[in-house]
N, C-alpha and C positions, 0 to 999 in steps of 0.2 A: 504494500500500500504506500501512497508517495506523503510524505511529510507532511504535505499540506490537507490532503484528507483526512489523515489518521487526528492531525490536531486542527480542526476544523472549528469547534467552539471553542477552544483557547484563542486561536485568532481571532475569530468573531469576536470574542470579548474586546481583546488588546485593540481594534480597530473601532471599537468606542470610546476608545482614550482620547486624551489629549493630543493634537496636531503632532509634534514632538514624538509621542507612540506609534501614531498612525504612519506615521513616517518610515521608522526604524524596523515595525512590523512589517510595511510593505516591502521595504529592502531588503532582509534577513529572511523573512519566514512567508512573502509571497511570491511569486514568480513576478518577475521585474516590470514595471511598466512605465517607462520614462516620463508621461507623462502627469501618470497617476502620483508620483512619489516626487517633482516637483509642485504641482498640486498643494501637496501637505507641509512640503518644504515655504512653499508662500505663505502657508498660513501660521505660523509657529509665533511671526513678530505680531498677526492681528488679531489671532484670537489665546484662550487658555494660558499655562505658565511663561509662553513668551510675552503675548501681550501686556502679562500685569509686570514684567520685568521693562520691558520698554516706559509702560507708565512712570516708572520710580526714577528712571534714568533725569537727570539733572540736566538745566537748561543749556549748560558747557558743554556737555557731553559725557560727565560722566556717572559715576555712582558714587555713594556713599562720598562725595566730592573727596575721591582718591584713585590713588594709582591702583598699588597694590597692596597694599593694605590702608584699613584690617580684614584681614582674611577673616568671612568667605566675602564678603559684601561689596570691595570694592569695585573700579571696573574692569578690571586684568580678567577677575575669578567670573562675575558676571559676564562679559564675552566668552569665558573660555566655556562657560556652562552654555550660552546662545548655540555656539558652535556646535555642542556635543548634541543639541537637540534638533541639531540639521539645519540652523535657518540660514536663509538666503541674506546677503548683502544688502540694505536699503543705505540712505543720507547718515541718517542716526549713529549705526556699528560703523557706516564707515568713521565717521568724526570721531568715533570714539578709538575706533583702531588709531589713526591718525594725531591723535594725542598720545597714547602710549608708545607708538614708534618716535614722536618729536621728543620726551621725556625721558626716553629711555635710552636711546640711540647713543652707545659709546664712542665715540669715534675716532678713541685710540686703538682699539681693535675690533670694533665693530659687532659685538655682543651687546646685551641689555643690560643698563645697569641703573637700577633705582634708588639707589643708597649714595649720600655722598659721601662716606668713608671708605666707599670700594675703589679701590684701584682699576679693576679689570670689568669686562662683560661677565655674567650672572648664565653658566652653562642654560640650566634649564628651564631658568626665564626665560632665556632669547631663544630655546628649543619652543616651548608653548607660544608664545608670541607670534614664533615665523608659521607656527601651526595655523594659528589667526588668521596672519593677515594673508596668506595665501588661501583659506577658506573664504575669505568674505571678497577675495579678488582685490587689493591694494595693489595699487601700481606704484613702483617705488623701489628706486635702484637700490636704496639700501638692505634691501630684502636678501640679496643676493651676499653682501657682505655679510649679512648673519649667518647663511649659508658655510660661508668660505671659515666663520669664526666655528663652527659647531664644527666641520671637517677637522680645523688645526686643531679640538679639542678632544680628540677621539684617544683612546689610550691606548698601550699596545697589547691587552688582553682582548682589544676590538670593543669594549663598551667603554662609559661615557658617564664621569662622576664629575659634579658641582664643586666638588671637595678637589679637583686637581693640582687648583694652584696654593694647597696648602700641603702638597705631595700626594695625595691620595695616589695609590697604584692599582689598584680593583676598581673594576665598571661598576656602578651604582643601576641596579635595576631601574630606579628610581628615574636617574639621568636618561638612562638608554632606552626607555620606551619614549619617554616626551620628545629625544631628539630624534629615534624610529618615526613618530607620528609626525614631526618638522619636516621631515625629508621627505614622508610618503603625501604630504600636501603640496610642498615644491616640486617635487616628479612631477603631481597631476597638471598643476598650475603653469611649469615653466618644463614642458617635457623636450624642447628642443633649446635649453639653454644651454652654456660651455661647461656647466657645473654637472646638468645632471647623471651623464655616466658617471661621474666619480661617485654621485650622490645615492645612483643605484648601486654601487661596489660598496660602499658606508652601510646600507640597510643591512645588504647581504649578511655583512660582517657581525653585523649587530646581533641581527636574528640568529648565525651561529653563536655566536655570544650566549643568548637566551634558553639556546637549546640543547648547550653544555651546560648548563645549569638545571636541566629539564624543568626550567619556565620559574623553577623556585625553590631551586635548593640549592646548597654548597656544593662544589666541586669538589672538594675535599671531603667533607665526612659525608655528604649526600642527606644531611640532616635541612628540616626547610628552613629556610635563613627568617623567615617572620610569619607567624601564624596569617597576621593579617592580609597576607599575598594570596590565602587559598579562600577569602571570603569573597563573595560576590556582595560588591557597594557601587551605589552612584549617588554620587558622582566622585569619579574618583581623583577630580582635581590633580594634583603634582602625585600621587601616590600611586605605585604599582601595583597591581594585584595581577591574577591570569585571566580575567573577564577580559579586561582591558587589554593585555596583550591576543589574546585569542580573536578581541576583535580587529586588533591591525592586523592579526595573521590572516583574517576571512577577507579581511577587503583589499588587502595586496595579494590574494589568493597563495599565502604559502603550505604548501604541503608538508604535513610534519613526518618523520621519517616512525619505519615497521619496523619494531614493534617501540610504539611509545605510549603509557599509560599515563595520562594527567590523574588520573582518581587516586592510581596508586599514591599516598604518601607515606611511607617508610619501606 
């Protein structure tokens, strides 16, 4: 029986959701219908929880009249939630992207940095950010140096920790899924730019990263590095879990290799 029969009034239900639902269900769990799933993607900023988010947004452009903090409420976390709920680009998210790249934009090396005590660009900020503004479609050269900043940050275990420039020598799951989801929205956005074969060899890399770790444990004792990685939450903001990686591995269609058991943990 095919998926979608067998779970026929589960769907049904989930397609009385919220815009945002209706969305993610028709992508994931119905057979695809380009129209139908922009449709819902329209509707995210007019009706339901995007709507009443758009409401609160401030006349500047932003939320909680902040960058990025205080976490969650600001406008960083608030776009990055708009995003995760599929919605399309209007005036609004762009002004607001548009603010967080002027604010942010290091331009000693070309990472995000919202602290003036930092010296350098902020990995996984400028990972989630470039996530942004290539989802809402930002045009804007500097996009592209974030790019080139998130590449010269990559480690040589192939993943990707915040903690570098304090020596850090371990990939931070944490880091390497946000900068995984950075790269897999500039692939879609700038698929014939100078950047992006390097940027599809960077995923590659990563995802082997992930999957010597089998998605959530140590390499070493094979014990799982953080209970909280095997719960399924949303939103999962800056935090790893394997929902959130299983879902970049569904929608860059990566095949995970025979025999690999995510259930199993010990």
């Amino acid at each position: 029986m095919h998926f979608q029969e067998k779970y026929q009034k589960q769907i049904e239900w989930l397609l009385e959701g919220d815009p945002s639902i209706r969305y993610q269900t028709l992508r994931d769990l119905v057979k695809p219908n380009v129209n139908d799933i922009k449709k819902e993607r329209q509707r995210v900023l007019t009706e339901g929880w995007g709507r009443r988010f758009m409401d609160l947004q401030e006349e500047n452009g932003t939320w909680s009249n902040a960058l990025y903090s205080p976490k969650w409420t600001s406008t960083f976390y608030t776009l990055l939630l708009l995003k995760r709920f599929g919605s399309l680009n209007d005036k609004n998210t762009e002004k607001a992207c548009k603010i967080l790249l002027d604010k942010g934009f290091y331009i000693n090396d070309g990472g995000i940095n919202y602290w003036k005590t930092w010296k350098q660009g902020e990995c996984c900020v400028t990972a989630m950010l470039l996530s942004m503004l290539c989802h809402f479609h930002i045009q804007d050269d500097r996009i592209h140096r974030m790019a080139e900043f998130l590449i010269e940050e990559q480690l040589p275990d192939s993943g990707w920790n915040c903690e570098r420039y304090r020596g850090a020598k371990h990939g931070s799951f944490h880091t390497t899924i946000s900068v995984l989801e950075g790269f897999w929205e500039y692939e879609k956005k700038y698929p014939n730019s100078a950047l992006t074969k390097s940027i599809q060899k960077k995923q590659d890399e990563g995802i082997e990263f992930l999957l010597k770790h089998h998605l959530y444990k140590s390499n070493t004792t094979w014990k799982i590095i953080d209970p909280k990685m095997i719960r399924l939450s949303f939103p999962p903001r800056w935090h790893y879990d394997i929902l959130r990686c299983l879902d970049y591995f569904q929608e860059r269609k990566v095949k995970l290799p025979e025999p690999f058991d995510i259930i199993k943990t010990s």
